[in-house]
C-alpha positions in Angstrom: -5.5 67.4 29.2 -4.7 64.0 27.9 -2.8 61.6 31.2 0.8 61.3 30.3 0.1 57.2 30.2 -1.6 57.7 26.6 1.6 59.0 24.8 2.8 55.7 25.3 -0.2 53.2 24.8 -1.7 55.3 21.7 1.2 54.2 19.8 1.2 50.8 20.7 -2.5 50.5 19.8 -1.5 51.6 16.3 1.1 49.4 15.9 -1.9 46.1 17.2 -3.9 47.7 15.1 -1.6 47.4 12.3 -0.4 44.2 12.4 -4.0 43.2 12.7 -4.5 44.9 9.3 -1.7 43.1 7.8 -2.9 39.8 8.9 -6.0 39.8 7.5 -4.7 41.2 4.2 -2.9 38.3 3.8 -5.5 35.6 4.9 -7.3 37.3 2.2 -4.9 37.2 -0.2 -4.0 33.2 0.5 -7.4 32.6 0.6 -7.3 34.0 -3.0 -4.6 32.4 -4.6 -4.5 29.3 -2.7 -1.6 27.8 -0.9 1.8 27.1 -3.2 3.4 23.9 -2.8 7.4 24.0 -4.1 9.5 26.9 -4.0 7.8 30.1 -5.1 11.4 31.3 -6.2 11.6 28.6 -9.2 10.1 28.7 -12.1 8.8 26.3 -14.9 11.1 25.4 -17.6 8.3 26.5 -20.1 6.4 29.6 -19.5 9.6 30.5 -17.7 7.2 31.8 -14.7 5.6 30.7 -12.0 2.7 29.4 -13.8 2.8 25.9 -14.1 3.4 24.0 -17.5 1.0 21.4 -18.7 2.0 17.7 -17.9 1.6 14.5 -20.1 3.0 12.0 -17.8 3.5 12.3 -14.4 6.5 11.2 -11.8 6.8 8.0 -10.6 4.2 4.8 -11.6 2.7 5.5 -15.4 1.4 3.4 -18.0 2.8 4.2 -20.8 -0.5 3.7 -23.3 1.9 4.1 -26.8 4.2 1.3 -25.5 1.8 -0.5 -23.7 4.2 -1.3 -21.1 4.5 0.0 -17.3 7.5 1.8 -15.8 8.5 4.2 -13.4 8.7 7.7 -14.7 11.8 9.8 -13.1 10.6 12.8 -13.9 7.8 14.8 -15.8 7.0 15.1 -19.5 5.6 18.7 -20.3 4.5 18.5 -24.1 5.5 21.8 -26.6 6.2 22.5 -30.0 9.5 21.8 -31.7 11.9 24.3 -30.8 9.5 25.9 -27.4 12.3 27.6 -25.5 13.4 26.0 -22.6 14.2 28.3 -19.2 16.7 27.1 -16.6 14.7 27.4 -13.1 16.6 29.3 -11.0 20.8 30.0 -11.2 23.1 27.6 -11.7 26.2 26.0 -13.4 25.8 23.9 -16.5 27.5 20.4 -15.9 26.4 18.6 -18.5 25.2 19.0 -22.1 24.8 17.1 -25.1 24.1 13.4 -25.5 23.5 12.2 -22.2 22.2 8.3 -23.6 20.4 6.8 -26.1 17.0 7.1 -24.2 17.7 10.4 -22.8 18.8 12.3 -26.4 20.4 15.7 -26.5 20.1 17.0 -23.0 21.1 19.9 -20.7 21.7 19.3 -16.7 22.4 22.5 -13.7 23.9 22.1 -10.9 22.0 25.1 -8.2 25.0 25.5 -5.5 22.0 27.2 -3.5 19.6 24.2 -3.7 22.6 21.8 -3.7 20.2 19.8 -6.5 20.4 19.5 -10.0 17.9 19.9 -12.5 17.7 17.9 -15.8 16.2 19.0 -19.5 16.1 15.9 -22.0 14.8 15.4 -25.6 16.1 18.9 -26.7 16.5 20.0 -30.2 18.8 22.2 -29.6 20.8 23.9 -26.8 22.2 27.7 -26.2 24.7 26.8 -23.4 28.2 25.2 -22.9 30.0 22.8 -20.2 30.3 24.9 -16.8 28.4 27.7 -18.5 26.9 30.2 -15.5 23.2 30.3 -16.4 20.7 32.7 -14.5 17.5 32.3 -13.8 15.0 32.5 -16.9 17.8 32.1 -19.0 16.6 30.4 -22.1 19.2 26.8 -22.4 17.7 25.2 -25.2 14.9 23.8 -27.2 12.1 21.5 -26.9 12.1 18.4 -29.6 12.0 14.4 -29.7 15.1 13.6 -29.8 16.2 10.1 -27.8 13.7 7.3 -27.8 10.5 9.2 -27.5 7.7 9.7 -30.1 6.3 13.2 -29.3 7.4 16.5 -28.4 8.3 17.3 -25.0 10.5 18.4 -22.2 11.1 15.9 -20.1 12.0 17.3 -16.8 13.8 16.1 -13.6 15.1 17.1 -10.2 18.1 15.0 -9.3 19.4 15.5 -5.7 23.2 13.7 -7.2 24.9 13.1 -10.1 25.1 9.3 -9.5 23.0 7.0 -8.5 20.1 7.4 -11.4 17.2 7.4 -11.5 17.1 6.8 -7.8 18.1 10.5 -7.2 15.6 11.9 -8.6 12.7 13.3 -6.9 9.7 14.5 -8.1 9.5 17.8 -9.5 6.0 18.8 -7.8 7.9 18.9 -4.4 10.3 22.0 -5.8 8.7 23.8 -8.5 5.5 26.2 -7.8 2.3 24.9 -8.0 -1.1 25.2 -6.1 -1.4 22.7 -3.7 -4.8 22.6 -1.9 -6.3 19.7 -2.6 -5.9 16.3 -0.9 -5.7 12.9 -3.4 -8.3 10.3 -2.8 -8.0 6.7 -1.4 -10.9 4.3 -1.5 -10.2 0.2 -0.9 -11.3 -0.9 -4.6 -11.3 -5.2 -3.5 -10.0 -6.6 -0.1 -9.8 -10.5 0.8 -9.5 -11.6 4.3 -9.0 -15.6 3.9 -5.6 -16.9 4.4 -5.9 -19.6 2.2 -6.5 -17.3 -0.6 -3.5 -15.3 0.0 -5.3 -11.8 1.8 -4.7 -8.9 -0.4 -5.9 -5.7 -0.5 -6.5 -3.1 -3.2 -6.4 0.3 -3.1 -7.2 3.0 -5.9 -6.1 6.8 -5.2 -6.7 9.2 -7.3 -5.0 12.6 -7.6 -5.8 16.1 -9.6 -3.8 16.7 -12.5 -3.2 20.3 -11.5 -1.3 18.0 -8.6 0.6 14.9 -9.4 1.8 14.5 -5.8 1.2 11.9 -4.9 4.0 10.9 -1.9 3.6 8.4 0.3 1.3 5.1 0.5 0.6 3.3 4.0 -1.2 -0.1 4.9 -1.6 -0.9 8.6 -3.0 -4.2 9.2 -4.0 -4.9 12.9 -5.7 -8.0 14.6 -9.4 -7.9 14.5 -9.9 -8.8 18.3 -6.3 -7.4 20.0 -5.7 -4.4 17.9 -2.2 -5.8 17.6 -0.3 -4.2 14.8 0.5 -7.7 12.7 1.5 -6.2 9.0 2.5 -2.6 7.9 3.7 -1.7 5.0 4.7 1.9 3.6 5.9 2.7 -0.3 7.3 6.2 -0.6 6.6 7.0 -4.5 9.2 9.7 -4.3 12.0 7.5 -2.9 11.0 4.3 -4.5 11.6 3.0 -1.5 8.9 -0.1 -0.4 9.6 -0.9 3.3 8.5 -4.3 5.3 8.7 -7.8 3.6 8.2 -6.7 0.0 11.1 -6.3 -2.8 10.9 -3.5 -4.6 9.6 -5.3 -7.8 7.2 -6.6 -6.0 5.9 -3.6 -4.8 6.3 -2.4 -8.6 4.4 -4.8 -9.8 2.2 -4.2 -7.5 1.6 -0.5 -8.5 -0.9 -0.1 -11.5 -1.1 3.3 -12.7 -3.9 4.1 -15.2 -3.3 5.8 -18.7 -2.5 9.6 -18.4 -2.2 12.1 -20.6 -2.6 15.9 -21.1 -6.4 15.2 -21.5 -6.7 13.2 -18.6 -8.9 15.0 -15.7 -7.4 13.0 -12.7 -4.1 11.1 -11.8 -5.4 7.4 -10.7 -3.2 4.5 -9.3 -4.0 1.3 -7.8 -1.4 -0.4 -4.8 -2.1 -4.0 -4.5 -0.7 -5.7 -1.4 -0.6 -9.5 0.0 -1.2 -9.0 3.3 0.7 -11.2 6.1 -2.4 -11.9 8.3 -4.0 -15.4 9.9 -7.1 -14.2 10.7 -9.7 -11.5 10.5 -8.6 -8.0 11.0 -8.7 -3.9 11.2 -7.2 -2.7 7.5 -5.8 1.0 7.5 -4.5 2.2 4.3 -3.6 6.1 4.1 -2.1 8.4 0.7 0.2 11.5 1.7 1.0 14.1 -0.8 4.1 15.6 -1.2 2.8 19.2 0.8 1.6 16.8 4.1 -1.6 16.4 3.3 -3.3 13.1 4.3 -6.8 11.0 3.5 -7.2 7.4 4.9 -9.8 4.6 4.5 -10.5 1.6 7.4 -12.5 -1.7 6.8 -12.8 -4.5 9.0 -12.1 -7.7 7.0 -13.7 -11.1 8.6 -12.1 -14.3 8.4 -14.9 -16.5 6.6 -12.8 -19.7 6.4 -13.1 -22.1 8.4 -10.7 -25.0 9.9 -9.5 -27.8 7.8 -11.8 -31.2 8.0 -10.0 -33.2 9.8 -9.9 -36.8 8.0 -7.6 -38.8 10.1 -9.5 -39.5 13.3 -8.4 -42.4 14.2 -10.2 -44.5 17.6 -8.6 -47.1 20.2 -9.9 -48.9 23.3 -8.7 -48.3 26.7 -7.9 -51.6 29.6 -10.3 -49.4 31.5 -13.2 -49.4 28.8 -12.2 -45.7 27.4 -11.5 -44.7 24.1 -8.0 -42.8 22.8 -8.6 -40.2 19.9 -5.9 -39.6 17.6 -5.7 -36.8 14.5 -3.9 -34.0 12.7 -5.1 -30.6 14.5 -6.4 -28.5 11.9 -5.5 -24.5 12.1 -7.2 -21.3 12.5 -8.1 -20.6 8.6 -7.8 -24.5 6.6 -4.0 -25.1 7.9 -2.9 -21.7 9.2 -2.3 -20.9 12.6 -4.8 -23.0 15.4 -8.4 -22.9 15.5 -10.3 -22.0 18.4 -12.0 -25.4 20.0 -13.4 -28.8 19.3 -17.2 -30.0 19.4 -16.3 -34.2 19.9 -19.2 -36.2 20.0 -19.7 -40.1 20.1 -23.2 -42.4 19.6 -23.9 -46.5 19.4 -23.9 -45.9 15.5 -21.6 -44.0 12.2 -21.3 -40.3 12.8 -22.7 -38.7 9.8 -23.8 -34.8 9.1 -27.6 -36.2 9.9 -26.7 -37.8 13.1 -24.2 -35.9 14.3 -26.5 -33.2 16.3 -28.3 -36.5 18.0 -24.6 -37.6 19.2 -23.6 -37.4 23.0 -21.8 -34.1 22.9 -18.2 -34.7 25.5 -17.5 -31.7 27.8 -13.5 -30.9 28.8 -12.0 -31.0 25.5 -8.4 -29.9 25.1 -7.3 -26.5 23.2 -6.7 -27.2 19.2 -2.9 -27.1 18.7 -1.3 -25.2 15.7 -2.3 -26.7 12.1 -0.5 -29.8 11.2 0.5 -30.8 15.1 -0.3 -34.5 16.2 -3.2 -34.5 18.6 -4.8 -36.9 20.8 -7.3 -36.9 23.5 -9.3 -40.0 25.8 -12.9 -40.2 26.6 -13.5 -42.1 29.4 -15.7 -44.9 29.7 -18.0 -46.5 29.9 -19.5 -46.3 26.9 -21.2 -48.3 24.3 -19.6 -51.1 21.8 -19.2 -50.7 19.3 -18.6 -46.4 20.0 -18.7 -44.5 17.0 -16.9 -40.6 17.5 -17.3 -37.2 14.8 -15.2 -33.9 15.4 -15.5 -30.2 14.1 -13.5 -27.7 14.5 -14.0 -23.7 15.2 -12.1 -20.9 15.0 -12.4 -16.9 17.0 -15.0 -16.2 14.5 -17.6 -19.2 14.8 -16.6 -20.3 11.5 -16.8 -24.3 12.1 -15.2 -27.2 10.0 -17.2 -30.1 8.2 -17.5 -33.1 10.1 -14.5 -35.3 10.4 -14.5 -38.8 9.3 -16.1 -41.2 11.7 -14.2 -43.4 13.8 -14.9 -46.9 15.3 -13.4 -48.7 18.3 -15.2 -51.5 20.3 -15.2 -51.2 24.4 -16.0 -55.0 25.1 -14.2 -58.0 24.6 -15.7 -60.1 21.6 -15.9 -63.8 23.0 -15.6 -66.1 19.7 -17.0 -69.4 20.4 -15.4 -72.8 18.2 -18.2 -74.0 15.8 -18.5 -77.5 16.3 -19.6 -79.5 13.2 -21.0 -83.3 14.2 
């Protein structure tokens, strides 16, 4: 006879057991179809299903190879026969149809009260719906063609969040309709220059598969090679057009180099050029962020190869007490930027030259560099010999050291001139 305990835990067990069941059935089915990224409830305006349509051109940064001009694409172009019925995406309220603009042709937009977006058909051929028209999902709204500037057909597609404020409403299209997302893009630093004087840059190439044109958010975090301070960051969210930090939003266009795409193309590549706000050498992180979370990053330490300015305006005067008072223009940390580490001063009985110099009495105690451009001076203490000839280099943090400054002359002894007496 079974203990009274069991009618209770037996069915309990069943139910673990269960749920256990149903957990690994669908781990096995995810692991077969792949994570979605976008609503699985939409569909695509072409094969009116949740299979995704083929894309020409993708959201955001393209080159547009039949143009031969760069711009930034607010939506997606999905290439189709004349007359390839168009499907709204989900339910909706037509508010506007017709000629929208000269670029944008003959054109269908739907409000979705549930989404609180709107989604936007352009370059029709035809359309099948009026003004404030109820449309339901699948429902066929028009026709693909080329009208508007354009010289194919296609649908271009958007997702605008308003009404005003075009194109920056918009959003890409990747982040809403259905679509595998399970891959991460690529980012690899293509070129990077560390060198103040030569304006630091770095240049970054990511690259993205064309089954996922995703690509979100870009992020550079430049940090002091010997603090770790954070001394540059910049972030450019693709989606938002929105550059943050020092850089204007052309700028950061301009910066952005998208390669030709097309519905050929394997991959989705775009190079980000930045000019970096550093003085020295430093820690570079740059990191690409699709529009599902996922995340790939690069680091590279840069070195600062350049060295101090030469200076060329040492300058030497005697001392009442037989010393010797320096004078010059403190060079900085890279040429004229910022201030360089220390000074090697060294004086001997004749001209300072790159020969001699490493025979030269080397002086100890010698005051910090001030920032690039400052007036320094500095006395040596005699005695020393007369005439006293004196070099200087500079260093900076790295050991990168200046060329040798002009040399300067001052004499420590009184010259006594004797009258020439002619008889």
């Amino acid at each position: 006879m079974r203990h009274p305990v069991f009618r209770f835990i037996q069915p309990l067990v069943f139910a673990v057991l269960a749920l256990l069941a149903l957990t690994a059935g669908l781990q096995f089915a995810h692991a077969q179809t792949g994570s979605f990224g976008g609503n699985p409830t939409l569909i695509w305006p072409l094969s009116g299903s949740s299979q995704a349509d083929t894309a020409s051109s993708p959201f955001g940064p393209r080159w547009q190879a039949s143009q031969s001009r760069y711009d930034y694409h607010p939506g997606i172009d999905l290439p189709a026969p004349q007359n390839w019925p168009v499907h709204v995406i989900t339910d909706g309220i037509v508010s506007e149809v017709g000629w929208l603009s000269a670029s944008s042709g003959l054109a269908v937009v739907v409000y979705h009260p549930a989404l609180d977006l709107y989604s936007a058909y352009l370059h029709l051929n035809s359309t099948d719906v009026a003004l404030d028209d109820s449309v339901t999902q699948g429902q066929v709204i028009g026709a693909v063609g080329d009208t508007g500037i354009t010289d194919f057909m296609h649908l271009h597609f958007e997702i605008r969040l308003t009404r005003t404020n075009y194109p920056t409403s918009t959003r890409n299209p990747l982040g809403y309709l259905p679509h595998p997302d399970v891959t991460t893009p690529t980012i690899r630093i293509g070129s990077i220059t560390s060198d103040p004087i030569y304006s630091p840059t770095v240049s970054l190439v990511i690259t993205a598969a064309r089954t996922e044109l995703d690509v979100n958010i870009i992020t550079v975090t430049v940090r002091d090679k010997t603090t770790g301070a954070v001394v540059d960051a910049r972030t450019v969210d693709l989606n938002q057009r929105i550059p943050t930090g020092s850089d204007t939003l052309a700028t950061i266009d301009a910066g952005l180099q998208p390669s030709a795409f097309n519905t050929s193309t394997l991959d989705y590549k775009l190079t980000a050029n930045f000019n970096l706000h550093v003085d020295d050498g430093f820690t570079l992180t740059a990191e690409v962020a699709d529009l599902a979370g996922h995340t790939a990053s690069v680091t590279r330490v840069a070195d600062d190869t350049t060295p101090p300015a030469r200076v060329q305006d040492l300058s030497a005067t005697r001392q009442p007490d037989g010393g010797v008072a320096l004078r010059w223009t403190a060079p900085g940390d890279s040429n004229m930027v910022g201030a360089a580490a220390l000074y090697d001063i060294r004086y001997s009985a004749a001209p300072i030259d790159s020969f001699t110099w490493y025979s030269a009495t080397q002086i100890a105690s010698l005051p910090a560099p001030l920032p690039g451009g400052a007036a320094q001076t500095f006395t040596v203490a005699g005695p020393l010999p007369s005439p006293v000839y004196f070099g200087l280099k500079t260093s900076d943090s790295e050991g990168n050291w200046s060329l040798l400054s002009n040399s300067a002359q001052a004499r420590t002894a009184w010259r006594i001139f004797l009258p020439l007496i002619i008889k």
